[in-house]
C-alpha positions as CSV (number, residue, x, y, z in Angstrom):
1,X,0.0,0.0,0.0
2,X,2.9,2.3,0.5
3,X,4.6,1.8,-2.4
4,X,1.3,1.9,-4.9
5,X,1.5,5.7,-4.2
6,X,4.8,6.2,-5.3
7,X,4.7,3.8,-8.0
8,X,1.3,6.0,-9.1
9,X,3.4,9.3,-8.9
10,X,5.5,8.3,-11.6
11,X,2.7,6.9,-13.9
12,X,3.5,3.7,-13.2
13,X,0.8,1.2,-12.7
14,X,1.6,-1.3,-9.3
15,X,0.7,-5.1,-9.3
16,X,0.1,-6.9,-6.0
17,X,-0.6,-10.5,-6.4
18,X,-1.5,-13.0,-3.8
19,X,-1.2,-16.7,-4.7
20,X,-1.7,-18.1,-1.2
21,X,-4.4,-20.7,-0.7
22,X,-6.3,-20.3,2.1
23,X,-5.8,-18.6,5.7
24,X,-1.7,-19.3,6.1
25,X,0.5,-17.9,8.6
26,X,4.2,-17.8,8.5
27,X,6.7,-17.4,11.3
28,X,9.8,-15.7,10.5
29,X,11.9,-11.7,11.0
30,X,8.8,-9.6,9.6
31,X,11.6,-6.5,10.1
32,X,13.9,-8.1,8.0
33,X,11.4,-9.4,5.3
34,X,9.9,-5.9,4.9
35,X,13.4,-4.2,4.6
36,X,14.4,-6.4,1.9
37,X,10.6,-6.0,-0.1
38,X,10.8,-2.3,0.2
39,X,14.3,-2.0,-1.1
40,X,13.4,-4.2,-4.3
41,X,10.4,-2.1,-4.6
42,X,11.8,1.0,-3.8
43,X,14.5,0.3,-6.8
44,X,12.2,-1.0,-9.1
45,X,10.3,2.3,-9.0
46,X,13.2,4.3,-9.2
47,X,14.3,2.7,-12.5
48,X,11.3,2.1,-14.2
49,X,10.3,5.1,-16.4
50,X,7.0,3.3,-18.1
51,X,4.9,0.2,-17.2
52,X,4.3,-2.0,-14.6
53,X,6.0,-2.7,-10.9
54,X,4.7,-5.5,-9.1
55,X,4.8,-7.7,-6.3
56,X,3.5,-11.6,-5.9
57,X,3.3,-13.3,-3.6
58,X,3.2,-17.6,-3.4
59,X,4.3,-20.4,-1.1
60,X,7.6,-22.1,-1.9
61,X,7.3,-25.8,-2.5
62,X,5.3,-27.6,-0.1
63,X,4.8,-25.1,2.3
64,X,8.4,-25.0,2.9
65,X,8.2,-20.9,3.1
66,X,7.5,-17.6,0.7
67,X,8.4,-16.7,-1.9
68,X,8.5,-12.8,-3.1
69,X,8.6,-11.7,-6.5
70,X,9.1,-8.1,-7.6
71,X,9.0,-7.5,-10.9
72,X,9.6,-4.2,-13.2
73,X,9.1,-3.4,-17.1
74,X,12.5,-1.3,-16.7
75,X,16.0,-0.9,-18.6
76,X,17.0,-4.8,-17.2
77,X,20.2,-5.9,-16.8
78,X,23.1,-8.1,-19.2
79,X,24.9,-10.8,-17.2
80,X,27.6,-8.6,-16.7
81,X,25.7,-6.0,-14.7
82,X,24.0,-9.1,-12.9
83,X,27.0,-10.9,-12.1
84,X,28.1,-7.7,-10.1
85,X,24.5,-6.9,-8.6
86,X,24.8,-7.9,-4.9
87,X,28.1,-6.5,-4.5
88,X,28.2,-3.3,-1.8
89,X,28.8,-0.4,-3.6
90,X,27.6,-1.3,-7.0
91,X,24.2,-0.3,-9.2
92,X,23.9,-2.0,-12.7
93,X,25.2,0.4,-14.6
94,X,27.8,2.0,-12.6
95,X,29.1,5.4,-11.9
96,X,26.0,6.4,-14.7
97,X,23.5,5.0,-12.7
98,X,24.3,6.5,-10.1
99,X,24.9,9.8,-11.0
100,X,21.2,9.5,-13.2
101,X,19.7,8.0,-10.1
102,X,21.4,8.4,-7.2
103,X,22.2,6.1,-3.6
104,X,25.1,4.2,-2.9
105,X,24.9,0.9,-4.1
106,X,24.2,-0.7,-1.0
107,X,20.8,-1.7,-0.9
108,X,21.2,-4.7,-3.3
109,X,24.0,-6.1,-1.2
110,X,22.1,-5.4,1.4
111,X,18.4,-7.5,0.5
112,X,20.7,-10.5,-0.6
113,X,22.8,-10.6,3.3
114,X,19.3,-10.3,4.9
115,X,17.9,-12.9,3.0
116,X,20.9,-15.1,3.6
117,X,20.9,-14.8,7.1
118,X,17.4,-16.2,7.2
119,X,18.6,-18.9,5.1
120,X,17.4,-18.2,1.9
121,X,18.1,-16.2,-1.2
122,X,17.6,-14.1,-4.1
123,X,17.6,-14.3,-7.6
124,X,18.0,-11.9,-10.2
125,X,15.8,-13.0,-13.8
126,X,16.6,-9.9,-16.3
127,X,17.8,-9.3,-19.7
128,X,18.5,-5.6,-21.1
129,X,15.5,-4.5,-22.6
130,X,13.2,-6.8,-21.3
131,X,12.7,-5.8,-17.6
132,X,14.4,-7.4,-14.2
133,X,12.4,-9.9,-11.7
134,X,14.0,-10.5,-8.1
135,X,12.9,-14.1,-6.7
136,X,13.6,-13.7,-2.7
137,X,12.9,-17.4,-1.5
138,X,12.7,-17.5,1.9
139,X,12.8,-21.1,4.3
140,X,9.3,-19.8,7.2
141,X,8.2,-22.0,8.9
142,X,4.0,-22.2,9.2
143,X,2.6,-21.6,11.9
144,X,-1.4,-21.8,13.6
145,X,-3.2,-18.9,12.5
146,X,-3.8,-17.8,16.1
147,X,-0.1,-17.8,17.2
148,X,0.1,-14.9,15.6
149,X,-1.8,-13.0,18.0
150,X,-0.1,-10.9,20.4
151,X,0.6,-8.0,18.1
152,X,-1.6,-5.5,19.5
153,X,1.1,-5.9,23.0
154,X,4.0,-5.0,20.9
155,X,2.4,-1.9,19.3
156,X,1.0,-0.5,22.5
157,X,4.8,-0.8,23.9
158,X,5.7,1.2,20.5
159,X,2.9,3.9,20.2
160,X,3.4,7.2,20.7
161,X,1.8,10.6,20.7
162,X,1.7,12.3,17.3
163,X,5.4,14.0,17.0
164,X,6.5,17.3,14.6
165,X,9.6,15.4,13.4
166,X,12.2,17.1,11.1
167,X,13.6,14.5,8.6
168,X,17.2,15.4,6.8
169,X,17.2,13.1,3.6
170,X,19.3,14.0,0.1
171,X,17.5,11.1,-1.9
172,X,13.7,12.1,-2.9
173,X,12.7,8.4,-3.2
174,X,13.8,7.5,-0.1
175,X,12.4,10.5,1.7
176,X,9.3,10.2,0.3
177,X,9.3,6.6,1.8
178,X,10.4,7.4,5.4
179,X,7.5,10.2,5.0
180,X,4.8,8.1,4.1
181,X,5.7,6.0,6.6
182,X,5.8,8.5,9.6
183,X,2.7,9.8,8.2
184,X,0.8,6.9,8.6
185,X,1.7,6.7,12.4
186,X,0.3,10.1,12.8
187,X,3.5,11.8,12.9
188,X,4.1,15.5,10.8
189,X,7.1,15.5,8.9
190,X,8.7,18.3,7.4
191,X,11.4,17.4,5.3
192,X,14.9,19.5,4.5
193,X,17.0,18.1,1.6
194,X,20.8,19.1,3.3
195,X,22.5,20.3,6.0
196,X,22.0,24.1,6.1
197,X,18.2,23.6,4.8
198,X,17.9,21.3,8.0
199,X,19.7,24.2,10.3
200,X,16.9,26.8,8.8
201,X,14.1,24.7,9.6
202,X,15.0,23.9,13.1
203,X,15.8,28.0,13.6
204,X,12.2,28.6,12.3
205,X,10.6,25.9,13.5
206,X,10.0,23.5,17.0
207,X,10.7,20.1,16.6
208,X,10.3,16.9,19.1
209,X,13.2,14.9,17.0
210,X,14.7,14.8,13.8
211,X,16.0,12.2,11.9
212,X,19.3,12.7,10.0
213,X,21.1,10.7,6.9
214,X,24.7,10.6,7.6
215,X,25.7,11.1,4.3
216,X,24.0,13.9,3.2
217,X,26.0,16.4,0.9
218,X,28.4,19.2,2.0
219,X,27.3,19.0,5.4
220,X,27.1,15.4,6.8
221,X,25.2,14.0,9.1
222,X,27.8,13.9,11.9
223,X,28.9,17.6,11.0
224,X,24.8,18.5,11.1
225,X,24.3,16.7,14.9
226,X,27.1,18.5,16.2
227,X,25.9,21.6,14.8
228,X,22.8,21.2,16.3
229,X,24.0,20.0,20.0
230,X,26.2,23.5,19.9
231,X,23.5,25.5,18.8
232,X,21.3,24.1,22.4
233,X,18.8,22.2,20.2
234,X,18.2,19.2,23.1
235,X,15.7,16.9,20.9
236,X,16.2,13.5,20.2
237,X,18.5,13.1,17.0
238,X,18.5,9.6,14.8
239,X,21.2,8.7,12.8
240,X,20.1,7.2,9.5
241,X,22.2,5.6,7.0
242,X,23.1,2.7,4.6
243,X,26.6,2.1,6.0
244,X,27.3,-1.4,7.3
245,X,30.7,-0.4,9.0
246,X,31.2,-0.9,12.4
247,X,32.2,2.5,13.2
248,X,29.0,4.4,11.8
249,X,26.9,3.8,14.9
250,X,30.2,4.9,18.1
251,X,30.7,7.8,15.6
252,X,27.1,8.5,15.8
253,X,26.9,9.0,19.4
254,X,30.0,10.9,19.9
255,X,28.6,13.1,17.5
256,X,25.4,13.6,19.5
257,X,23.0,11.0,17.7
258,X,20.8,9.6,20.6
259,X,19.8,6.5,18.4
260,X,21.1,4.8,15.0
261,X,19.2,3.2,12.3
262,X,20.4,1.2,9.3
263,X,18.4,1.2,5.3
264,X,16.3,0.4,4.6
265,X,13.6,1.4,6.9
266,X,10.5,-0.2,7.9
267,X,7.4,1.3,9.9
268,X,8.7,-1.0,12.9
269,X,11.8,-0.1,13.0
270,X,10.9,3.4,13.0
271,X,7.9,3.4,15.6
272,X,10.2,1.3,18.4
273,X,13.5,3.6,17.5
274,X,11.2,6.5,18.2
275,X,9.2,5.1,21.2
276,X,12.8,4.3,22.8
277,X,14.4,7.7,22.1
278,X,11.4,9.8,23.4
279,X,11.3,7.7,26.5
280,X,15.7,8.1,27.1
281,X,14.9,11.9,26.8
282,X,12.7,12.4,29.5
């Protein structure tokens, strides 16, 4: 449903197809799983310029887990580009790409370690020209339909009061992501695409916490948080980024960052980073 909108915006039309039989529950990292369906969304999207994005759904084997497709009528890839896909820091056309585009390369790399470390995998099906599908086959195991009851506990833990929340973000698509999904937790977002756009918004405005990208242009997002701490501004910051390094998240909080979150971004992940940085500051 998020993604639909987005897809819509750039008049493309967005498939959604559910081949499940009958009322099936799977138990598995929901968190995980939605990261890696948003990124392949996300980039679908971003490089299709006509036609269709979709998304199907269908067991795997016997009821031996899901599996995702997400499928684009884009540019598609030659086995060149596909042999280098899932590598960190590489797009499928290179420095072109990313220049036309944008992002780091990382998300890829990224979906295909996540899905890994639930056991399963994903597979690229593309040739240039002709589009790109990505098979993520994941190994869940199935559950009773009641077990998976108990989620209204974890969001009551997680819920907050509606917060004015400035997000720092240099990549449209992905802002537009993280908006929609702090707008549908009641949240009002006002976005700043740098640095000094983010300072000029938090002089003319009040904010209960911000979220910052740490590698936003010119000034980054370590440079920003430091700014910000000097300047008296006391509100929760989040450090947001695609870096996997182990350094990212110390270098975070010497900076000032209260909490740290790593793309891509779920509603989850967002709602219980928020919940526990509101509750640290009081």
């Amino acid at each position: 449903a998020l993604m639909a909108p987005l897809a819509q915006e750039r008049g493309l039309r967005f498939s959604l197809e559910i081949g499940l039989l009958g009322d099936i529950t799977a138990s598995g990292d929901c968190t995980r799983i939605r990261q890696i369906l948003l990124n392949l969304l996300n980039n679908a999207i971003k490089f299709t310029e006509r036609g269709v994005v979709g998304l199907k759904l269908t067991t795997l084997g016997s009821y031996q887990g899901l599996r995702f497709e997400v499928a684009d009528t884009g540019p598609g890839i030659n086995a060149e580009q596909k042999a280098r896909l899932f590598q960190r820091f590489e797009q499928g056309d290179g420095a072109r790409t990313t220049s036309r585009y944008g992002g780091s390369g990382l998300g890829l790399a990224i979906c295909q370690e996540l899905a890994i470390a639930m056991g399963g995998q994903i597979e690229v099906i593309s040739r240039l020209g002709a589009g790109t599908r990505f098979v993520v086959d994941l190994p869940l195991r199935w559950v009773a339909s009641n077990a998976a009851l108990g989620g209204e506990t974890a969001h009551a833990e997680t819920a907050v009061e509606p917060q004015r929340i400035l997000l720092v973000e240099d990549d449209p698509t992905i802002a537009e992501v993280i908006v929609g999904l702090l707008q549908a937790q009641g949240h009002s977002v006002v976005h700043a695409p740098h640095g000094l756009a983010a300072l000029t918004e938090a002089a003319d405005n009040t904010f209960d916490l911000a979220l910052l990208d740490l590698d936003l242009p010119g000034l980054d997002g370590f440079a920003l948080a430091r700014q910000l701490r000097v300047f008296g501004y006391d509100m929760p910051l989040i450090a947001v980024t695609a870096r996997a390094d182990e350094v990212a998240e110390p270098s975070a909080q010497e900076a000032g960052f209260d909490s740290f979150l790593r793309k891509p971004l779920t509603g989850d992940m967002l709602a219980a980073t928020i919940a526990e940085a509101l509750r640290s500051k009081r």
